[in-house]
N, C-alpha and C positions, 0 to 999 in steps of 0.2 A: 934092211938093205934093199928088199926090191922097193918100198914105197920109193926110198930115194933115186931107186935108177928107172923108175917110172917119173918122178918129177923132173930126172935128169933130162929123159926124151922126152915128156911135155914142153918144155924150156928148150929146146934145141930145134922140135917141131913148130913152136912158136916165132925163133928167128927165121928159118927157111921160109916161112908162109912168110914174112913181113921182106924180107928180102924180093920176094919172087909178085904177091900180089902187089897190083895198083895203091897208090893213094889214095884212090877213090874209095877203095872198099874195105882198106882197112878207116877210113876217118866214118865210113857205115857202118860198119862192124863194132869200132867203140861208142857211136851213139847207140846203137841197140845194147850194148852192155849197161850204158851209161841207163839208158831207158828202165832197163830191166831191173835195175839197182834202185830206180826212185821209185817204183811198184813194190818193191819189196821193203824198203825202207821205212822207217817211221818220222823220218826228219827230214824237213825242206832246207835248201840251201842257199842265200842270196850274196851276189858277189855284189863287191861297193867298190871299183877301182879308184884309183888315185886320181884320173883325171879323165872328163868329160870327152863321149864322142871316139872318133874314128881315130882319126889323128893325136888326141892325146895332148890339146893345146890349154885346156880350161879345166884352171882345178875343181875338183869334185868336193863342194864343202861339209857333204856328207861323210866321205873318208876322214876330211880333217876334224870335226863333230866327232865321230869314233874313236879318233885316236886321244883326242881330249879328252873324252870319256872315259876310254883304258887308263890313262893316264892318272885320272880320279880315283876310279877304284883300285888301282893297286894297293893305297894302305888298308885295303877292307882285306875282308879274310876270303874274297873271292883270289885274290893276288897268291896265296899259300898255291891252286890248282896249277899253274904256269910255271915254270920247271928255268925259265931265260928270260931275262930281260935287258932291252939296251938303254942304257944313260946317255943323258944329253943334256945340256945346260946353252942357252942361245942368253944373246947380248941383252936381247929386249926381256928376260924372264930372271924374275930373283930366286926361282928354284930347280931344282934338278929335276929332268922329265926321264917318265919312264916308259918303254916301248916295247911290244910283246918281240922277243926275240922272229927273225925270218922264219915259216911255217913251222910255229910253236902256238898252243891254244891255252887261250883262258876261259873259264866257266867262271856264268853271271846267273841271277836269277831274278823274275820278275815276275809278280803276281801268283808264287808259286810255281813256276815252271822252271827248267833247267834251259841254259842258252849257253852257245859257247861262240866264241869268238875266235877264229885263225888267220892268223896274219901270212898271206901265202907274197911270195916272191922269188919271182923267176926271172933269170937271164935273158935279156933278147940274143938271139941269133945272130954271129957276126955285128955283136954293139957291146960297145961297156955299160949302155943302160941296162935298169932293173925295172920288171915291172910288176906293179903293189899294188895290189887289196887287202881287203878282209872280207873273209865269207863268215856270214850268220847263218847257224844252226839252231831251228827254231821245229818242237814238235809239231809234224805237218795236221795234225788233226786242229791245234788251236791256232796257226800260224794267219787265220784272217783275222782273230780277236787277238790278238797278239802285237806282229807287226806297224802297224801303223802307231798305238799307243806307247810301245816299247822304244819306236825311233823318236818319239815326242821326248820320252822321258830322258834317252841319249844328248838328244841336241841342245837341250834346258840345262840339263848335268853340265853338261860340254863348255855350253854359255858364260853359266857362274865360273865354275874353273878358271874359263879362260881370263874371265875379269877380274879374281883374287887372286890368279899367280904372274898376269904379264907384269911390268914394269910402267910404273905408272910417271907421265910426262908432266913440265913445269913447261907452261909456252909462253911467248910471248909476243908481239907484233913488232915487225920489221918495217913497217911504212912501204911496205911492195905489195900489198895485196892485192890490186890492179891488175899486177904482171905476173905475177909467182905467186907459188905459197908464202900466204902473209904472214906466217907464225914461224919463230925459230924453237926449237925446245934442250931442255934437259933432262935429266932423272930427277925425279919428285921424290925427294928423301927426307922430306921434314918429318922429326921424330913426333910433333904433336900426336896426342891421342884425346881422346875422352877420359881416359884414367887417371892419365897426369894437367890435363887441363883445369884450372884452380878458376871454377866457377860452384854454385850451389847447387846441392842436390838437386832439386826440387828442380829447376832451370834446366840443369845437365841430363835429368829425365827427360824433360817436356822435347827439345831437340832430337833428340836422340829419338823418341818415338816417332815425333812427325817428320824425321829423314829415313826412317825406316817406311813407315806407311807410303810415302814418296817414291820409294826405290820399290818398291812392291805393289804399287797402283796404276801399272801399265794399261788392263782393263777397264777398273772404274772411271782412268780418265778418258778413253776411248768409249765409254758407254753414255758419259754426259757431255761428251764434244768440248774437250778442254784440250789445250796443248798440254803435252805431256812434258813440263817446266815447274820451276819454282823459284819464286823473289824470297831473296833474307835480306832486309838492312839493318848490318850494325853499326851501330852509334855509340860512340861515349869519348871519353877524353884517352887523348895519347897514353898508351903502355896499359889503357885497357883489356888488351890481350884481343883484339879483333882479327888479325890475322891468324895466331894460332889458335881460333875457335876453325879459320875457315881450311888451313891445313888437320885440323881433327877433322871436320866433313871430309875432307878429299880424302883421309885414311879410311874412317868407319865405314863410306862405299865404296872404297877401291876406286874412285875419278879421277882423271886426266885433271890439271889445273887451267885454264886461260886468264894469264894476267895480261886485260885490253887498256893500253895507255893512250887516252885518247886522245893530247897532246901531238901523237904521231900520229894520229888517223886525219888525213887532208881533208874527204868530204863524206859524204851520207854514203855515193855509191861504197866508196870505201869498206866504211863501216859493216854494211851489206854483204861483202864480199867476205870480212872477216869471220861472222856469223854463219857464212855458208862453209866456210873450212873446220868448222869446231868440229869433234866428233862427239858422239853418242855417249852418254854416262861422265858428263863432266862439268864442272863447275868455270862459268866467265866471270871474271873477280874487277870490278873498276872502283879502286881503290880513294879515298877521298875526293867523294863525288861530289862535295859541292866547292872544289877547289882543281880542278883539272879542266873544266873549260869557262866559260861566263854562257853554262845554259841558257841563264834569263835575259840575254841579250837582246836576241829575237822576239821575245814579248815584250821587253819595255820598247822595241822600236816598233811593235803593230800597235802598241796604245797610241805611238804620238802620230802612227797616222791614219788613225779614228777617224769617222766620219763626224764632222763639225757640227756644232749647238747650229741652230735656226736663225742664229742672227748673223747677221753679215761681219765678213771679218777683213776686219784690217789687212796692211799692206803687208805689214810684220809681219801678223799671223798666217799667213799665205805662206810666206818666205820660209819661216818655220817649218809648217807643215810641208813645204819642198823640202826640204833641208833633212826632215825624218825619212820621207819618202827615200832620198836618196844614200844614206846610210842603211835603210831597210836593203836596198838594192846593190848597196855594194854590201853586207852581209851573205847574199844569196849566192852574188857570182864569185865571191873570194874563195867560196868552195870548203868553208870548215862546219865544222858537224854543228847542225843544228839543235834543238830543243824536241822536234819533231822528229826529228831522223832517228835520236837515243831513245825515244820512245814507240816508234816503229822496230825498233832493235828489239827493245824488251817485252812489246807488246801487239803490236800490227803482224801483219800478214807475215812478213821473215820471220817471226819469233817462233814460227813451228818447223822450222827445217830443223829435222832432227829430232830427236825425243832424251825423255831424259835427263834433261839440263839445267839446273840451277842456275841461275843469276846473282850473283851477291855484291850489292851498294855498301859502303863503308865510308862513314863522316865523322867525324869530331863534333860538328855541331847538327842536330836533325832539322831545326828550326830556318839553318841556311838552303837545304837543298830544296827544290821546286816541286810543292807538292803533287803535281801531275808526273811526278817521277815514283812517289811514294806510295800511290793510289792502291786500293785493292782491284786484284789482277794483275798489279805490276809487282809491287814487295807485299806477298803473301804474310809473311813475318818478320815483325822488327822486333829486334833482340837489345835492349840496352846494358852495357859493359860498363861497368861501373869501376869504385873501389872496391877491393876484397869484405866478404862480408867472413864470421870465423871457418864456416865450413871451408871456406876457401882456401884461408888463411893455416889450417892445418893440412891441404891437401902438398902448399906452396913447403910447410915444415916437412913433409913427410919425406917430399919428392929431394930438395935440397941439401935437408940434415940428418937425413933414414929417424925421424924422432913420431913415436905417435902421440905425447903427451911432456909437456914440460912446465914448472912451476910457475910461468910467468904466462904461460895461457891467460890464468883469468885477469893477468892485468890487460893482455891482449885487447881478450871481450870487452873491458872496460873502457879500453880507449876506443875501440871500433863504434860501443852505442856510443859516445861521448865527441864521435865526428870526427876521431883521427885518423880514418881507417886510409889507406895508400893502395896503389892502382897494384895488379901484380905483377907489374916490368919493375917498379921501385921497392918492392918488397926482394925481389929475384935476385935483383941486381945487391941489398945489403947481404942474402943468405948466400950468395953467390962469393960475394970474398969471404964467407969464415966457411969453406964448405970443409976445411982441413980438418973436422970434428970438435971443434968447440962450441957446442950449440949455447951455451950458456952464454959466452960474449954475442952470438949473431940475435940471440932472446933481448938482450940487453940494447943493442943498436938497434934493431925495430920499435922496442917501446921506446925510445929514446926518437925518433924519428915520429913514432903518432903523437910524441910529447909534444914535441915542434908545431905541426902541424895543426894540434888542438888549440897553442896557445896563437897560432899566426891565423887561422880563419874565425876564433873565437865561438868555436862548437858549434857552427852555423852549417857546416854541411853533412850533409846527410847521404849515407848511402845507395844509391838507387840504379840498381841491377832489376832489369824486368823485361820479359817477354810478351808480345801482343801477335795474337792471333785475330786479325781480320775478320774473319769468318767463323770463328768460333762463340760460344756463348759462353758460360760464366765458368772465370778460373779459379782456382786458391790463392792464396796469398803464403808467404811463409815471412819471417820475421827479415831475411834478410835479401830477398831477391822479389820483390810485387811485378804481380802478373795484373794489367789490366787488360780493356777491351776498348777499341773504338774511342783510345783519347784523341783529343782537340789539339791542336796547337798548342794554343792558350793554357791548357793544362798538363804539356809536357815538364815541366819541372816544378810541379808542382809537388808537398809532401804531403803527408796523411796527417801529419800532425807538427805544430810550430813550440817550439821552447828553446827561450833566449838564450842567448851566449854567457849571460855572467850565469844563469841558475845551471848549467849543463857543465859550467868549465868548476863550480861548488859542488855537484855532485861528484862529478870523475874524480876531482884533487882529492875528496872524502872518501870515494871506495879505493883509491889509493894509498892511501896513508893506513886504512885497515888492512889491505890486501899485504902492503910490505911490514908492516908487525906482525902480519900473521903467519907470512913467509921468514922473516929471521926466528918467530918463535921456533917456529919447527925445525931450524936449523941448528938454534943453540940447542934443542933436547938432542 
């Protein structure tokens, strides 16, 4: 009893003094407290407010960094020490955030040390505003080795977070880029993945590593003086699955989409303009690029007006060479996107605003687009989509009709070497109407469809899925997706090996005709 009626009158002699002294000497008096406590203590403290400066106009992307950060580690078993947490869910995020309840603390730790995190918030005075931090408690003995590398590790953490859990955008251009933001957008909700995507092993590896090493070579490309960018052209015939290769990219790194239709883009400044509104970690997609403008336009009108042979030239040939001249020149003032300008786009001085970015060309035919589009530097790598080869072809069963193995596989294979093999939008599209679990009719209607096809091209085509890396040196091969280097033109559709339509259509009908007595055999036992 007397301890308490001794703290009674400490506490009663405590208001009297704050009543009766100055502000002046009490705001003295708790910095000497405050003084005497960080002498005595073993832990420094740093405040991170919500927003920059006096006034409180500029947010502090540090506090923001932090909160991302907490937000991270709560599924770790640092999240068990914090006792409150606030939920939150915003339009632009596809997941629920989590936030250290108002002055409630989390314990982190780094490099062996214990850190603690408090999220303090207090009332203004006469305002409905609040005003936030978080104070860092860091042991004051290692808090210079500490500090600086521990905020690194924050803002990094912070980063990624923030890039695999916002809400990722589908854009596209408005033809206002001039005047406004040239891009409209939506949510980017295409389900492709790499898992369910029905390309080959071997293929689906090779990608997948060099867009990871891409997402991850922020330095080495700032150490060789390279824009921090990257070209993919894919090519092959319709329902090759070229798009949902390039919605599987936009998932695997969590990117933004930009679908640029250049049809809508009026000139080069344009174009220019559009490039400078992309943001950071996304992919610009110009879809059938050798059919959305007459790039070669431009070039066949500077050949015809060449500087003339030595001999002298006729009245015609004068007229003519006016005649180029001045289609060159109504090409330049009509103001649509040139040859030079798409190439300034993907590769000149604009193509480094920003880091991070992917480029991706997509044609039907490789041979139509204008190789100074193709060039190494501009399409790092070109991927060719072909027909299914079987790895494909069982990823297309698995996904479709939940099956991992079915009896008519190996008539499959046999029609796939035999040239009947079908793109995988036409494979999707038959397993797609039996999806109600009859795998055996949708077994049936596929080879029935390579049948078709084997006996309409007359076992003449051949499958040809492959990847080329520019820059790389010597790849593998595997039976159904060929990886070369540095092909020609001239040898773009070329095979490794030729055998005729009647000997190719006597094999296939012959391992058919064993395949299906050897399938009723096992049926009648």
């Amino acid at each position: 009893m007397d301890i308490l009626s001794q703290l009674w009158s400490l506490l009663g002699l405590l208001t009297v003094l704050q009543n009766i002294l100055p502000a002046q000497i009490l705001s003295l008096l708790h910095s000497l407290i405050e003084s005497l406590q960080d002498l005595v203590s073993q832990y420094s403290y740093f405040d991170i407010p919500e927003f920059n400066g006096y006034c409180g106009v500029e947010i502090n992307d540090l506090y923001r960094h932090v909160n991302l950060y907490l937000n991270s580690v709560t599924s770790s078993a640092t999240a068990s020490t914090c006792r409150r947490f606030s939920l939150s869910r915003s339009r632009s995020s596809n997941c629920i955030s989590f936030t250290i309840a108002p002055n409630h603390t989390i314990h982190d730790s780094f490099n062996g040390h214990s850190i603690c995190w408090t999220h303090q918030v207090e009332t203004v005075q006469d305002s409905l505003d609040e005003k936030r931090s978080f104070t860092l408690k860091l042991p004051k003995r290692h808090r210079h080795a500490l500090l600086s590398p521990y905020l690194q590790h924050v803002t990094s953490r912070a980063e990624e977070f923030e890039r695999v859990s916002r809400e990722r955008r589908l854009f596209t251009n408005n033809g206002n880029a001039s005047y406004e933001s040239g891009w409209v957008s939506v949510p980017f909700r295409h389900p492709s993945t790499f898992e369910t995507l029905a390309l080959e092993p071997q293929l689906k590896r090779q990608i997948m590593e060099d867009l990871k090493a891409f997402a991850s070579g922020r330095e080495y490309y700032h150490r060789v003086g390279r824009a921090w960018k990257r070209g993919y052209l894919l090519y092959g015939p319709p329902g090759s699955g070229k798009s949902s290769l390039i919605a599987a990219m936009a998932n695997y790194l969590c990117y933004d989409v930009y679908d640029l239709e250049l049809t809508k883009v009026t000139d080069n400044s344009e174009l220019r303009a559009l490039l400078i509104q992309t943001s950071n970690r996304s992919i610009i997609v110009i879809e059938d690029i050798d059919c959305s403008l007459d790039l070669t336009a431009d070039r066949m009108l500077k050949a015809t007006t060449a500087t003339p042979t030595r001999r002298k030239r006729s009245s015609s040939s004068g007229y003519n060479k006016d005649l180029g001249a001045s289609k060159y020149q109504l090409l330049e003032e009509s103001g649509s996107v040139t040859l030079s300008g798409l190439l300034n786009f993907t590769d000149g001085l604009w193509s480094c605003c920003g880091e991070e970015k992917i480029i991706v060309f997509t044609t039907n035919y490789r041979d139509k687009v204008d190789p100074a589009l193709v060039r190494c530097g501009r399409m790092d790598v070109h991927v060719s989509l072909g027909t299914c080869g079987m790895h494909a072809f069982k990823a297309l069963a698995m996904n479709y009709l939940g099956i991992e193995w079915h009896s008519l596989f190996d008539v499959v294979e046999s029609c796939i070497r035999s040239g009947g093999s079908l793109t995988p939008a036409q494979i999707g599209e038959i397993l797609l109407r039996n999806r109600g679990g009859n795998a055996d009719l949708a077994m049936k209607e596929v080879v029935s469809a390579m049948q078709a096809r084997i006996l309409s091209t007359g076992g003449t085509e051949h499958l040809n899925t492959s990847i080329e890396y520019e820059e790389t040196v010597t790849l593998t091969r595997s039976p159904q997706s060929v990886l070369t280097v540095g092909s020609s033109p001239e040898n773009w559709d070329s095979s490794p090996s030729k055998i005729s339509g009647k000997k190719r259509k006597a094999k296939f009908f012959e391992r058919l005709r064993s395949l299906t007595k050897s399938d009723s055999g096992r049926r009648g036992v």
